[in-house]
N, CA, C and O atoms as a GROMACS GRO file, in nm:
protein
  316
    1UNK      N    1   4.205   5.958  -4.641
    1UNK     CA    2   4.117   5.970  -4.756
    1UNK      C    3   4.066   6.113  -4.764
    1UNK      O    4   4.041   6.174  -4.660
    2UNK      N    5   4.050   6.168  -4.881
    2UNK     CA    6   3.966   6.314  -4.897
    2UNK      C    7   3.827   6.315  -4.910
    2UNK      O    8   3.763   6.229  -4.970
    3UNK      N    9   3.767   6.444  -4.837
    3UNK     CA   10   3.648   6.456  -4.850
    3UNK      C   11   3.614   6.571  -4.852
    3UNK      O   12   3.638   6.633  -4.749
    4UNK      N   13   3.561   6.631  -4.941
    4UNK     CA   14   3.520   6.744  -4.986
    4UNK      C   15   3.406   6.789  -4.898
    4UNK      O   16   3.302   6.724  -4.911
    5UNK      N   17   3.406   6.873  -4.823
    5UNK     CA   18   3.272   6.969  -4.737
    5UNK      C   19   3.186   7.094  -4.813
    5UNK      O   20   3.207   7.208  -4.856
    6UNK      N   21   3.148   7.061  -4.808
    6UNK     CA   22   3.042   7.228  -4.916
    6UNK      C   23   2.977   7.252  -4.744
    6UNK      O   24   2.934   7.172  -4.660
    7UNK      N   25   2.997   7.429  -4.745
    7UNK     CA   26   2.905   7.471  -4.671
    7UNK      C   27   2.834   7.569  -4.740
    7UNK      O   28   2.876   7.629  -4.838
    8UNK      N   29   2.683   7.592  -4.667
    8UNK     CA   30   2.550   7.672  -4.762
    8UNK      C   31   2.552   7.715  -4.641
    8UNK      O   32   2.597   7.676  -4.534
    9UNK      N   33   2.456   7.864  -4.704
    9UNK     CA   34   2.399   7.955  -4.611
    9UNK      C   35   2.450   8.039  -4.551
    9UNK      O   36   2.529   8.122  -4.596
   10UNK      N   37   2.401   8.023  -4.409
   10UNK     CA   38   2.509   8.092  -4.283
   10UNK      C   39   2.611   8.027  -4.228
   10UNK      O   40   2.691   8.067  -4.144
   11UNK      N   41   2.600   7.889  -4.296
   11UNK     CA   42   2.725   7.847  -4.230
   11UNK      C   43   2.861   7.839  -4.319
   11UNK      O   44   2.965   7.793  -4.271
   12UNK      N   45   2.852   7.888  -4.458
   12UNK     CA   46   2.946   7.942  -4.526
   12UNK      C   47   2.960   8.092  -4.510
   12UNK      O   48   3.065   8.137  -4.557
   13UNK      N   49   2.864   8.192  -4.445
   13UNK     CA   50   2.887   8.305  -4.406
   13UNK      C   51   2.972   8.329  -4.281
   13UNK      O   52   3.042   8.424  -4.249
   14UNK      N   53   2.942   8.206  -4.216
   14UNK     CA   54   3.037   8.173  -4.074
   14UNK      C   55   3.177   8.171  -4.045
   14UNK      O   56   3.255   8.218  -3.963
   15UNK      N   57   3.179   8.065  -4.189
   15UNK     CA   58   3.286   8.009  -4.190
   15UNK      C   59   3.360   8.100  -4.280
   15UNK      O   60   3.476   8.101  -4.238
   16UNK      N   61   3.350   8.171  -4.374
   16UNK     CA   62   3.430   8.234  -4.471
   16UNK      C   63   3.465   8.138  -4.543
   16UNK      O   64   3.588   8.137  -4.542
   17UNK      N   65   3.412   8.028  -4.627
   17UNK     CA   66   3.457   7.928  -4.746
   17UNK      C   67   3.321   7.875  -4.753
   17UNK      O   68   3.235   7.881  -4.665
   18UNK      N   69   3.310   7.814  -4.887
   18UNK     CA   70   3.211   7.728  -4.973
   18UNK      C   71   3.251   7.585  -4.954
   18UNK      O   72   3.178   7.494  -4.913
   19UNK      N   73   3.388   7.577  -4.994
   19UNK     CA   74   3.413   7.405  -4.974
   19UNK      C   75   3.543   7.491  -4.919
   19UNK      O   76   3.591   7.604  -4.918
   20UNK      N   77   3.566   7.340  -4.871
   20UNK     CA   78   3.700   7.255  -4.834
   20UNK      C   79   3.694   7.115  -4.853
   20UNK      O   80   3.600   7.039  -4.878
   21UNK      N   81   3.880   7.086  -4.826
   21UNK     CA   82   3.875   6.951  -4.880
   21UNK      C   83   3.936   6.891  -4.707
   21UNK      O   84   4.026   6.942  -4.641
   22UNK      N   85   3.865   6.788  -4.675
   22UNK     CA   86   3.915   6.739  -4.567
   22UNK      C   87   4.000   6.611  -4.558
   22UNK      O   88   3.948   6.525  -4.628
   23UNK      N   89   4.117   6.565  -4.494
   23UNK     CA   90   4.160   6.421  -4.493
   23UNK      C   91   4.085   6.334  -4.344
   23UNK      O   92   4.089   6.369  -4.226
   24UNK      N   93   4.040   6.251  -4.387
   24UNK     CA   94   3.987   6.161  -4.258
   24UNK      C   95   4.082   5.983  -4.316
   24UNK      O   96   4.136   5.946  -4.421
   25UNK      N   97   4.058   5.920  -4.176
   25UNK     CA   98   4.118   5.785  -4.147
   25UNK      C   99   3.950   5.665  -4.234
   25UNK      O  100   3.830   5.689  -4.217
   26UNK      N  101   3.995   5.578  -4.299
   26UNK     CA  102   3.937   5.503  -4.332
   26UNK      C  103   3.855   5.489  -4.242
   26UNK      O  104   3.886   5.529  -4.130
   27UNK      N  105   3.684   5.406  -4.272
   27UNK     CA  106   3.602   5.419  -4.136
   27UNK      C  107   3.532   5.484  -4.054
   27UNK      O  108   3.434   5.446  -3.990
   28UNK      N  109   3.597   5.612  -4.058
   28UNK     CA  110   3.503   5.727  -3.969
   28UNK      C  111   3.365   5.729  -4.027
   28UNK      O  112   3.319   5.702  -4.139
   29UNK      N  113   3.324   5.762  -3.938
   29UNK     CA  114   3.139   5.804  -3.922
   29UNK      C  115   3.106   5.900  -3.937
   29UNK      O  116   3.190   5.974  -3.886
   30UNK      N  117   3.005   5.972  -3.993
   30UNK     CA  118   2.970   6.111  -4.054
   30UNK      C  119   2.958   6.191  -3.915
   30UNK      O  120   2.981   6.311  -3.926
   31UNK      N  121   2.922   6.141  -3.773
   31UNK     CA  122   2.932   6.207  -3.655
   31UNK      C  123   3.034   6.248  -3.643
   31UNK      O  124   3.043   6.367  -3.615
   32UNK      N  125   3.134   6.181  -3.657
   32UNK     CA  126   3.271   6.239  -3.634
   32UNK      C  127   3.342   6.314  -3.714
   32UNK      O  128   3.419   6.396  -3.664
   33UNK      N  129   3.335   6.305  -3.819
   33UNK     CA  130   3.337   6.394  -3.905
   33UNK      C  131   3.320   6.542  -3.906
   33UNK      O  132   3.404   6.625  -3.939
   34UNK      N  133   3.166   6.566  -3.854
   34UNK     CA  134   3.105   6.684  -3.840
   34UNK      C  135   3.144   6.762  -3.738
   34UNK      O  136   3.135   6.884  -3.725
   35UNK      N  137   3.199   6.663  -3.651
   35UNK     CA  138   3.252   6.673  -3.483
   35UNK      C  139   3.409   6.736  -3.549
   35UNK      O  140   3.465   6.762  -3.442
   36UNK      N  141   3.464   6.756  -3.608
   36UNK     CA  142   3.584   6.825  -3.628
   36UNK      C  143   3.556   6.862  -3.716
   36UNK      O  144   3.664   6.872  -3.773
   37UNK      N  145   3.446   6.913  -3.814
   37UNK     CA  146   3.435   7.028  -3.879
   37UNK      C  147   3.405   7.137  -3.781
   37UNK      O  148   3.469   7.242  -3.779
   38UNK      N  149   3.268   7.099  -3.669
   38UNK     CA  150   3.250   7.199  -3.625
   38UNK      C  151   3.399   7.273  -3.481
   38UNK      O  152   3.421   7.372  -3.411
   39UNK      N  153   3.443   7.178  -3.506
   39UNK     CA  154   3.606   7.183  -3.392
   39UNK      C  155   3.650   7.302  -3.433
   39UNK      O  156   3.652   7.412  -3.377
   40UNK      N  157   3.697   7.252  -3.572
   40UNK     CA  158   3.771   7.340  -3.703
   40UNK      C  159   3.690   7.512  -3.697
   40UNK      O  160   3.775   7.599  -3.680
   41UNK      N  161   3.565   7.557  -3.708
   41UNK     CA  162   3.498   7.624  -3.705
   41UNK      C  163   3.402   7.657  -3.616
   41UNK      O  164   3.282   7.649  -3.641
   42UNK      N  165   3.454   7.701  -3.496
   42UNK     CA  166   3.379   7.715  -3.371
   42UNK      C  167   3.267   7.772  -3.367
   42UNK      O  168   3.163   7.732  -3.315
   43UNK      N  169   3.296   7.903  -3.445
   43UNK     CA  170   3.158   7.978  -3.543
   43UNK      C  171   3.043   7.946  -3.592
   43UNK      O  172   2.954   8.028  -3.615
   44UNK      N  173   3.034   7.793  -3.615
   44UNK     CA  174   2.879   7.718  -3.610
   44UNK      C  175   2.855   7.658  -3.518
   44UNK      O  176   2.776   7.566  -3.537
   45UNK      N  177   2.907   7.674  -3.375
   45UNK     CA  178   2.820   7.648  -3.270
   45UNK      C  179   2.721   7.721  -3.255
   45UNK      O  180   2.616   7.691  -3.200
   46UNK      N  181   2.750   7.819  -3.301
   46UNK     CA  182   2.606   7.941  -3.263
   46UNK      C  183   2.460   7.897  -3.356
   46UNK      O  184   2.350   7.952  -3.356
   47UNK      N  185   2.505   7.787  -3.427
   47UNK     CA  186   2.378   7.780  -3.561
   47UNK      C  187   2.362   7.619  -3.521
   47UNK      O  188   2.442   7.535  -3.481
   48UNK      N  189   2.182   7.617  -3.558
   48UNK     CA  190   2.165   7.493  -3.528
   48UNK      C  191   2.141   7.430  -3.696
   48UNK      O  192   2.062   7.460  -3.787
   49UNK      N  193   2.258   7.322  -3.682
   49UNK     CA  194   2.298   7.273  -3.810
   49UNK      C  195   2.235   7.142  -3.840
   49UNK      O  196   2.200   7.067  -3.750
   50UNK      N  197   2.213   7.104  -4.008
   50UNK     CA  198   2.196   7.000  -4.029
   50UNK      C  199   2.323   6.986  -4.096
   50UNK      O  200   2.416   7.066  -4.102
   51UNK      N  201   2.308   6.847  -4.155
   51UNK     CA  202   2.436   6.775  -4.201
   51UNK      C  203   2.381   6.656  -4.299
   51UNK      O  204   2.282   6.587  -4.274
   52UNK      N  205   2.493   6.639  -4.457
   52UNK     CA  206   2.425   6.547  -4.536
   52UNK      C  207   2.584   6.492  -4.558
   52UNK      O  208   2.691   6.536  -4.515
   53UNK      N  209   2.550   6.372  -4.647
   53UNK     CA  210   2.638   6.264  -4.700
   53UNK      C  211   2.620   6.252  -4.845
   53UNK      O  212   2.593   6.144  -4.898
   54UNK      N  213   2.630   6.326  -4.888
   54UNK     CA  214   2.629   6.272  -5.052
   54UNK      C  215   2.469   6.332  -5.089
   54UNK      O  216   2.410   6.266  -5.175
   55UNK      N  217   2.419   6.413  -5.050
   55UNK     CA  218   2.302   6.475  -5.064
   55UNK      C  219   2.193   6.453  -5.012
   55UNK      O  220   2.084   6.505  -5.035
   56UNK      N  221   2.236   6.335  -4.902
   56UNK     CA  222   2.112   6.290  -4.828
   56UNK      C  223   2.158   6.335  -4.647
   56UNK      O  224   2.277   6.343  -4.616
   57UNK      N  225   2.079   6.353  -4.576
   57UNK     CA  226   2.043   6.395  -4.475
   57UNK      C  227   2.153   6.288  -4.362
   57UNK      O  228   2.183   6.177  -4.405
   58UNK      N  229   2.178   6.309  -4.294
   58UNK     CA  230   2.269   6.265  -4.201
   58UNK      C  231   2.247   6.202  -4.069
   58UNK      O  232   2.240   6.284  -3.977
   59UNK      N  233   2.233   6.061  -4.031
   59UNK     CA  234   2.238   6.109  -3.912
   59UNK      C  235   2.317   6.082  -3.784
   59UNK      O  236   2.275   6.066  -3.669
   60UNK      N  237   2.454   6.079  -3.838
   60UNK     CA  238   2.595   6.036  -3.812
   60UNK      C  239   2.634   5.950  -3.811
   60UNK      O  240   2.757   5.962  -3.814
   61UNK      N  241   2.588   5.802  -3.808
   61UNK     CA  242   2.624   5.681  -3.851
   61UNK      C  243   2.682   5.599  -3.920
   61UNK      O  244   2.730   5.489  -3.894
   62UNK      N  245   2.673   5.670  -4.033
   62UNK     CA  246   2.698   5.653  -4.203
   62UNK      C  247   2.811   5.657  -4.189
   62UNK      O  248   2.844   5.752  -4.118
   63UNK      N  249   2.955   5.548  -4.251
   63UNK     CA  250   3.051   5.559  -4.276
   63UNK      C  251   3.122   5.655  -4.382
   63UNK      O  252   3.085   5.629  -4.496
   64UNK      N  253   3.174   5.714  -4.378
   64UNK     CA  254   3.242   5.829  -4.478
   64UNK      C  255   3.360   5.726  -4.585
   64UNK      O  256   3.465   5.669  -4.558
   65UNK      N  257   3.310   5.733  -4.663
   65UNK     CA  258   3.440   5.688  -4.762
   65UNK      C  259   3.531   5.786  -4.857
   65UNK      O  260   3.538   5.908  -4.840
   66UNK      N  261   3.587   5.725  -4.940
   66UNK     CA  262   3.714   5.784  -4.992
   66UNK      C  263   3.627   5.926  -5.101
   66UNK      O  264   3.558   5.870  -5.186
   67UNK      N  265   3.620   6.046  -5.110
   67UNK     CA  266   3.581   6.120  -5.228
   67UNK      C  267   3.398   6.126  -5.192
   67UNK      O  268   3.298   6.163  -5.254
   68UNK      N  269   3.415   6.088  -5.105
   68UNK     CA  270   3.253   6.196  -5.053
   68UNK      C  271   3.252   6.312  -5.008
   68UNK      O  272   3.342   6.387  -4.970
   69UNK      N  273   3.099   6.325  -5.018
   69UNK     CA  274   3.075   6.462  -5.032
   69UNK      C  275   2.978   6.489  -4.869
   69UNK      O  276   2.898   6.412  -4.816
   70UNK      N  277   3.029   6.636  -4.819
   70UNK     CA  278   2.934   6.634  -4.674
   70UNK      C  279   2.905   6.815  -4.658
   70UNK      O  280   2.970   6.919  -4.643
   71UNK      N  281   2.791   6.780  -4.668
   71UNK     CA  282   2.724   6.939  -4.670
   71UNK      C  283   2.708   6.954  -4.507
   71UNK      O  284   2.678   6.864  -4.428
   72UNK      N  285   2.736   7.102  -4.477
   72UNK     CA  286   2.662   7.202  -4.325
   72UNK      C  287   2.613   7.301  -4.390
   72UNK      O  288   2.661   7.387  -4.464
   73UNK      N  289   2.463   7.267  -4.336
   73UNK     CA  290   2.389   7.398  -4.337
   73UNK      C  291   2.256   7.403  -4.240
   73UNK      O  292   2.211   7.300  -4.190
   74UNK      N  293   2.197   7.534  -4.216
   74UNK     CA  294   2.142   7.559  -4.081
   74UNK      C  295   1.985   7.547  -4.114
   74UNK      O  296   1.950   7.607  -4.216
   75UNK      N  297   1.922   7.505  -4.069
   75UNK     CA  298   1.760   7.456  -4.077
   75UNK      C  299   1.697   7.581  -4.156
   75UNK      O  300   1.729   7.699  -4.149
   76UNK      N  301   1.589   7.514  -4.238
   76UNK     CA  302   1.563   7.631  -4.295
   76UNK      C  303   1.467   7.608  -4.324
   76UNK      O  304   1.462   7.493  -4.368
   77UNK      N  305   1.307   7.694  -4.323
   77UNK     CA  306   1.142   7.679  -4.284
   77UNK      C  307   1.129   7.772  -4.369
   77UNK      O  308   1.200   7.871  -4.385
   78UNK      N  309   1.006   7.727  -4.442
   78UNK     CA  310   0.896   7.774  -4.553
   78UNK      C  311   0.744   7.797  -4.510
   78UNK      O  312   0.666   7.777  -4.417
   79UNK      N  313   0.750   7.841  -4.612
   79UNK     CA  314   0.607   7.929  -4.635
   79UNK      C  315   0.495   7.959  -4.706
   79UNK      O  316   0.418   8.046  -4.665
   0.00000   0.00000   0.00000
């Protein structure tokens, strides 16, 4: 199944791309998921990342289906 990744911030500065499109196996979990994005891009180990599902917040559990959407991007504090 495809799933489109948007990365923001520094972790599209990291990575050198905005999106990609990913194929995953029916079933997978947004943990795992993220777990071979960050495979794919070793370069956001250095950043402490959050992670969403369709615009909501992540907290790897969530089954990934066919044509979702999964944002990385790195914590970010106001003022």
């Amino acid at each position: 199944m495809k799933v489109r990744v948007l990365f923001f911030g520094a972790t599209a500065d990291a990575t050198g791309e905005r999106e990609i499109e990913i194929d995953l196996t029916d079933s997978t979990k947004a943990g795992n998921a993220f777990e071979r994005i960050v495979r794919e891009f070793p370069q956001l180990e250095k950043h402490s990342l959050l992670f969403a599902v369709n615009q909501e917040y992540a907290s790897g559990d969530e089954v990934i289906r066919n044509g979702d959407e999964l944002a990385v991007f790195t914590h970010v504090s106001g003022g």
